[in-house]
Phi, psi and omega in degrees: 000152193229188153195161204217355188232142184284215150122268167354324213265342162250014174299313187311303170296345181280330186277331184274322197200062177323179187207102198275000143218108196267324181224107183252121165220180173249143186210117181047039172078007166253212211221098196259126145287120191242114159314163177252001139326277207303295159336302178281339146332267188309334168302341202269310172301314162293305181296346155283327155293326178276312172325304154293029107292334183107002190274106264214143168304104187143331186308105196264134190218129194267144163223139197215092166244173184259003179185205188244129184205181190291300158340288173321285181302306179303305197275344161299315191313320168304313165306300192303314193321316169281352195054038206261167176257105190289134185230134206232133154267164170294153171282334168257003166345178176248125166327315156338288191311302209277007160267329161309317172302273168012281188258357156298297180306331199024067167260142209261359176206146178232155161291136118232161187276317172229190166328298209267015181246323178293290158353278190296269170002281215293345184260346141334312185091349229283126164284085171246192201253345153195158157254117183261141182258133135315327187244178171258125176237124164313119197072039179223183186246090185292125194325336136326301216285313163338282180296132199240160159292128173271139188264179186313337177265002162277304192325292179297305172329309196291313210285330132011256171314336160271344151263097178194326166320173130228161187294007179219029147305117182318171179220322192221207173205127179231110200263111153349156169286321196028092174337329194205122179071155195301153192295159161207173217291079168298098182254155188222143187265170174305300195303329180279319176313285202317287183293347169261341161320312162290293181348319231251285180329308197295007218218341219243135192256074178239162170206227144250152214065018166278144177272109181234120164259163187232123166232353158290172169290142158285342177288008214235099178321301178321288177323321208269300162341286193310321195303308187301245155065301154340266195294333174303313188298340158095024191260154161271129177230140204244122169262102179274098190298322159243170168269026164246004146257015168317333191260338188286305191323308163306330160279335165300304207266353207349085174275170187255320178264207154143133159274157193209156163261172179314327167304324198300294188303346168297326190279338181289277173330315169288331195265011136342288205297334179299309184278336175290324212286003190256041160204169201301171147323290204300332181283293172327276193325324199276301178314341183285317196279340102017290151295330128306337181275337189297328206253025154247031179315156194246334185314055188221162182032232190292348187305128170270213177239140190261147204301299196301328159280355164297294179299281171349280191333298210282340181269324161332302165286339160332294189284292204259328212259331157288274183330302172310312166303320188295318195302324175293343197150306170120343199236010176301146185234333176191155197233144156255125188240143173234232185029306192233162150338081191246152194292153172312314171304328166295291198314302178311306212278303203316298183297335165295329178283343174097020148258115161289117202248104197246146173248159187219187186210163184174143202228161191295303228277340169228049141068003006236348202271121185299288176224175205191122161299138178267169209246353186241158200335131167077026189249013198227145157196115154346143157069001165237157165309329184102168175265152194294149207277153181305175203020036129251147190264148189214148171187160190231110233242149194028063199291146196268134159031317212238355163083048190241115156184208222263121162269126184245166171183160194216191218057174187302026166225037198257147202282192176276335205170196172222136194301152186069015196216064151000282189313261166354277211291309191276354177286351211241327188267122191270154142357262229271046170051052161237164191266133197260109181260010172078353185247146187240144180210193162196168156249136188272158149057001188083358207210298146314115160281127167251138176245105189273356179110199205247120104055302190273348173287318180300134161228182192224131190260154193318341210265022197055047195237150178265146186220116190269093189281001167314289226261342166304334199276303176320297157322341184267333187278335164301355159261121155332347198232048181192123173249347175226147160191158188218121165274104184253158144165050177290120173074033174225170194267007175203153173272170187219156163187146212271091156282131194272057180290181224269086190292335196285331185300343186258351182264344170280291177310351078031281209282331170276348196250353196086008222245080169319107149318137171225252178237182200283286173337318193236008172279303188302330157300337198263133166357273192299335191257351195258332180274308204325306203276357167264332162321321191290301194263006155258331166291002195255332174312297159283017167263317171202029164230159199254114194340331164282004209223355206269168171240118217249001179200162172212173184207134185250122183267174207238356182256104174302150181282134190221137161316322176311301192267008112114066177211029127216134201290156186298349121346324168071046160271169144293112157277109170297285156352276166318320188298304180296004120299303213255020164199048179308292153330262215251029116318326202274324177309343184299324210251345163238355193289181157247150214299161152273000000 
């Protein structure tokens, strides 16, 4: 058996590799497990419920959880069968965003998962015709009362209808974040999901009896991708409801996978960095060196590993990297990471330690993943995206000097369109059909994709020189002590750049310098924290940035930027825009105060 529709994919697993926990999540602090049996029952049972609503094929059905569950993957399953369209909102919209998405979208049933996700629907205004709970909620249709046994004339409907699909049938609608201007309507077909699931499987050392947790949002294409991935590959997935319960979770469930964004393994590394200012001399000194040897992992593109760092390597994990491994689970094998950047020095310790850390790269728009580093020998370079997954093409249109320019791609997982919008959708598209993804790159090494920023972003200072402000921020996040930062400076004579730092890094550097600690608030004032951090960015200047790019002023904020407070997308971007209103005043001071 094969499968060619996502619908498919856990029929496929009960015929290849049952699973006696194909899905786990918590419910009231323990842990309810689902067969995969057991799973496709309750999909039968739903998709028979929703069949008594009355809902006809074609039908955009909203799902708004706060988080990812078993629930979630059975009633998406349940939705594709019928050909109902699943459309998942972020948990952190805005109401707005999520009445627009509504009535764009004309959607006639929404999910939600607990009370503050219904909250939020309801301060939305969005008007549908019914709401269904994961939980029993008062004025909702609770997910008991939904699922009905299907009897022999459900049984022929549903199957009816899943054969009436096809494989370049929309499956799902996926609304962009958008940095700027209202989000819009990403349709994606079985075939475009279905070809990067393989791409993606054929590259990835997963199988079956392997453990995998999932703690992003599932409204998050990149995630959702993985999960069916998951269940093709014949895996157990274990559902992490917040991310503060990532360590515990991790130590119940030991999973061998998981995908992250860059924060997570950034929040992993401080509480390393945390347990060293806690521990003896002799235990600092063996972490430290340990954590330097980690972040000259040599293991990348051609490099191979030289014996003597091998033997380093192997006492290293003796003192350190195993207490460390043990603390993930024990039994992790390899982390995938997307949405942002992640620095080269995380990629290295983490893979030294004997996890592997592959980044990869990818747009809602190709289903998503473009290139993706890779797990077997000479398949990885640090600081790149990775090479592209089969059967898709990358190419780089009209490249500058430095072999820099607009990343394009084309193959079966490239989207149908963007819903409602012709004019857009053709816009996004060259003559010879390949997709204009806003994003600049080149490729290393013959192979290897670098992503140098976004197409829309670059700006230009007085001295007429173009500035990638992606890539000064990357370079500026390559200090432990700096957790945000936005580089400005359009039509100005120098760059600038607004920083969030990293407090638990200054307060352990505090503690280590004589620096009475107080607050966020009154840290970024002091003197002494203040030469730290202009020290920090004249080494990232002369280290890595090119004279037109270095940043000659700053300004340090005491609130980190949050999706909540709406300066970043649920995606975890900038919103540019919003940061540069609502920190207009000490923007303008970079550029008129006098130098310190």
């Amino acid at each position: 058996m094969d499968f060619h529709r996502l619908f498919e994919i856990l029929d496929y697993q009960l015929q290849r590799f049952p699973q006696e926990v194909a899905f786990a999540g918590k419910e009231h602090g323990g842990w309810v497990k689902w067969s995969t049996a057991e799973a496709l029952r309750e999909r039968d049972a739903l998709s028979t419920g929703l069949l008594a609503l009355g809902l006809q094929r074609g039908d955009r059905i909203g799902v708004l959880a706060h988080c990812g569950s078993p629930q979630w993957a059975i009633a998406d399953a349940a939705m594709l069968q019928l050909d109902l369209i699943p459309t998942p909102v972020h948990s952190t919209a805005r109401p707005e965003e999520i009445a627009f998405i509504t009535q764009d979208a004309s959607i006639r049933a929404f999910y939600v998962s607990n009370a503050d996700m219904l909250a939020l629907l309801q301060r939305s205004g969005a008007a549908v015709e019914q709401v269904i709970s994961f939980e029993t909620l008062p004025g909702t249709l609770g997910w008991e009362a939904l699922r009905q046994t299907p009897d022999e004339a459900a049984r022929r409907e549903i199957q009816r209808r899943r054969n009436s699909i096809g494989a370049d049938d929309l499956a799902t609608l996926l609304y962009t974040s958008g940095t700027t201007g209202q989000p819009k309507g990403v349709m994606l077909s079985h075939a475009n999901l279905v070809s990067n699931i393989k791409s993606v499987l054929a590259i990835t050392p997963v199988g079956p009896g392997l453990t995998a947790v999932s703690f992003l949002p599932l409204s998050h294409v990149f995630e959702r991708m993985v999960t069916y991935m998951y269940q093709a590959a014949g895996m157990s997935i274990w559902y992490v409801d917040a991310l503060e319960h990532l360590p515990q979770a991790l130590r119940e469930a030991r999973p061998h996978f998981f995908t992250a964004v860059p924060r997570v393994l950034e929040r992993s590394y401080e509480r390393l960095l945390e347990r060293r200012s806690q521990a003896s001399l002799w235990r600092r000194k063996a972490l430290d060196w340990a954590i330097a040897l980690g972040k000259r992992y040599p293991y990348a593109g051609q490099y191979g590993m030289p014996l003597t760092y091998r033997l380093q390597r192997w006492v290293a994990d003796l003192l350190v990297f195993r207490h460390w491994r043990r603390a993930m689970g024990g039994r992790l094998r390899g982390i995938a990471v997307g949405a942002a950047a992640l620095q080269p020095r995380l990629g290295r310790l983490f893979s030294a330690a004997g996890v592997d850390v592959r980044e990869g790269y990818g747009l809602t728009e190709t289903s998503p993943v473009v290139a993706f580093n890779r797990f077997e020998p000479g398949g990885v370079h640090f600081g790149t995206v990775g090479i592209p997954v089969p059967g898709v093409e990358v190419r780089i249109s009209h490249p500058d000097a430095d072999g820099i320019g607009e990343i394009e791609v084309r193959g079966p997982n490239v989207m149908l369109g963007y819903w409602n919008q012709p004019d857009e959708t053709a816009t996004r598209f060259t003559p010879d059909g390949w997709l204009k993804t806003g994003d600049l790159g080149r490729i290393e090494q013959k192979r290897f994709l670098r992503i140098t920023g976004r197409a829309s972003e670059l700006f230009k200072t007085t001295t007429g020189k173009f500035v990638a402000p992606t890539f000064v921020e990357q370079q500026l996040l390559t200090s432990p002590l700096i957790a945000q930062c936005m580089a400005v400076g359009l039509n100005r004579p120098y760059v600038g750049a607004l920083i969030v730092p990293n407090f638990d890094q200054v307060e352990i550097w505090c503690r280590e310098n004589n620096v009475h600690w107080t607050a966020p608030p009154y840290m970024i004032l002091n003197p002494k924290v203040l030469k730290c951090f202009e020290r920090e960015i004249q080494h990232i200047n002369e280290a890595a940035l090119g004279p037109v790019e270095q940043v000659q002023r700053f300004h340090l904020l005491a609130e980190p930027w949050t999706t909540e407070n709406g300066l970043l997308t649920p995606t975890l971007k900038l919103r540019r825009r919003e940061i540069e209103a609502r920190f207009a005043k000490e923007i303008e001071q970079l550029f008129t105060s006098k130098k310190r």
